[in-house]
C-alpha positions, 0 to 999 in steps of 0.5 A: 128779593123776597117776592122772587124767592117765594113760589105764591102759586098754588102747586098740587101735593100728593100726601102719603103715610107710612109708618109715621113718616109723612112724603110729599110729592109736590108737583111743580107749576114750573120747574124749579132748580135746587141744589143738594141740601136746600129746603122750602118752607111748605103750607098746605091747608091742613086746617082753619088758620093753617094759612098762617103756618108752615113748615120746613121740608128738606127735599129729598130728590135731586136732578141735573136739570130743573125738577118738575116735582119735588119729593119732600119727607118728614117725620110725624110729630106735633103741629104740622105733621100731626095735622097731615096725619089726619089728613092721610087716615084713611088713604092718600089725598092730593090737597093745593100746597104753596111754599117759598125757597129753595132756602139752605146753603150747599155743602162744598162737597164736591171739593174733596177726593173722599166724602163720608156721609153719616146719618141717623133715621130720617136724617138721611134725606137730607144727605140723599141729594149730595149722594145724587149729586157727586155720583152725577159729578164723578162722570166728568173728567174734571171731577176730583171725587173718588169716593163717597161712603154712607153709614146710615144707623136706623133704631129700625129696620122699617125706615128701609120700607120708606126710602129704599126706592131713593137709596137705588135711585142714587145707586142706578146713577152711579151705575159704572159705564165703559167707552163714555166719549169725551171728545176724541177720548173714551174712558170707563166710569166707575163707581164711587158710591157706597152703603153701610146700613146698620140696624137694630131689631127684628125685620118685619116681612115688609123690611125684608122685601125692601132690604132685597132690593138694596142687597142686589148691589154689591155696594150694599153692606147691611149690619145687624147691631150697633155700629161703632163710630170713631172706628167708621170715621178712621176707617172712611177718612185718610191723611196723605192718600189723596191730593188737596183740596182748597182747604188742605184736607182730602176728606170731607164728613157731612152729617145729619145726625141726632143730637147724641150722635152729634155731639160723639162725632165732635168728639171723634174728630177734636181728639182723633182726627185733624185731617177731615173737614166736618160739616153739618146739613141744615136739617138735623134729625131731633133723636 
């Protein structure tokens, strides 16, 4: 089992930095299926030894069909990260990368007519891939979600600059369409797909131009200041709206948060909230 889990080829690795986040772009010898929130445990030869390390690096990207290439984020930290830094310091490099998975297990997502996903920071790309993928299911006829809501809370606005391109990447796939054919049968798509940012701080000129791009949708709410999350959460969830699914309840939370926010959001849902199932991605951001 393990020897076919384990990808022990050598595959190429685009490595980039930008305001200490780290993106891979690992360019795969075959094409490898994964499912929203898996990972693969990750070893590029960042130093002498380094043979012996890895690191786990959920995968941001999604697709319906095998992908030839994954798109992988972390953010810099000790060990690993550190070194990769050092490798980008004076521009992107491509280096040889090996790595074993696709590892994680799947959030049933898809079972719920709504769905809130709550991010802090990075957390968020482990949330990107269930964006993808319910807005690819809500174009069959047998779906059964009718509304999937991010709220994403960045300590700054730069982290927009990073990932803007994956946040209208999910938006272009939820694009509505009108006279979609289903055998005898036309029917118009629409979209399910919404975005609450909430951010803190000044914008950068860099932050504005990113920004832009995501305010061009009208599913877009971008918020300066704190956001209160108790208020989101009864906001975004329901009790009787929608029809049940295996677990009795219409509304699914899904959230990758840090450790503050986590322990809030617990809270929410004991002492207020019995109507949603709440669930945590396998990566969860540190703070």
């Amino acid at each position: 089992m393990t020897l076919i889990r384990c990808r022990f080829w050598f595959h190429s690795a685009r490595v980039s930095c930008r305001l200490d986040f780290i993106k891979i772009t690992l360019y795969l010898r075959k094409p490898l299926r994964i499912r929203p929130g898996q990972y693969v445990d990750l070893w590029t030869p960042s130093s002498i030894g380094s043979i012996f390390q890895s690191h786990p690096m959920t995968v941001a990207s999604w697709s319906s069909d095998p992908q030839e290439l994954l798109i992988l984020y972390a953010q810099v930290q000790e060990g690993f990260t550190r070194k990769l830094l050092q490798q980008v310091e004076y521009g992107d490099t491509t280096s040889i990368a090996m790595f074993t998975g696709p590892h994680g297990v799947t959030l049933p997502l898809d079972s719920y007519d709504q769905v809130l996903l709550i991010a802090t920071d990075l957390g968020v790309v482990a949330l990107l891939p269930y964006m993808q993928y319910l807005a690819y299911k809500s174009h069959f006829i047998e779906s059964r979600t009718k509304r999937v809501h991010l709220v994403w809370r960045l300590k700054s606005w730069s982290l927009i600059q990073v990932l803007a391109s994956l946040l209208n990447a999910a938006l272009e796939e939820d694009e509505p369409k009108e006279n979609v054919r289903e055998g005898t049968f036309s029917r118009i798509l629409e979209s399910v797909i919404s975005i609450s940012i909430y951010g803190e701080g000044h914008e950068t000129s860099s932050d504005e131009k990113a920004l832009k791009s995501l305010e061009k949708s009208s599913r877009v709410d971008l918020k300066r200041g704190q956001w209160n999350l108790r208020a989101v959460v009864k906001k975004d969830t329901v009790s009787s709206d929608f029809s049940l699914g295996q677990s009795e309840k219409p509304s699914a939370i899904a959230a990758s948060v840090s450790p503050d926010v986590r322990a809030e959001l617990n809270d929410v849902i004991k002492t207020s909230i019995q109507h949603v199932d709440l669930m945590y991605t396998d990566y969860q951001p540190e703070g």
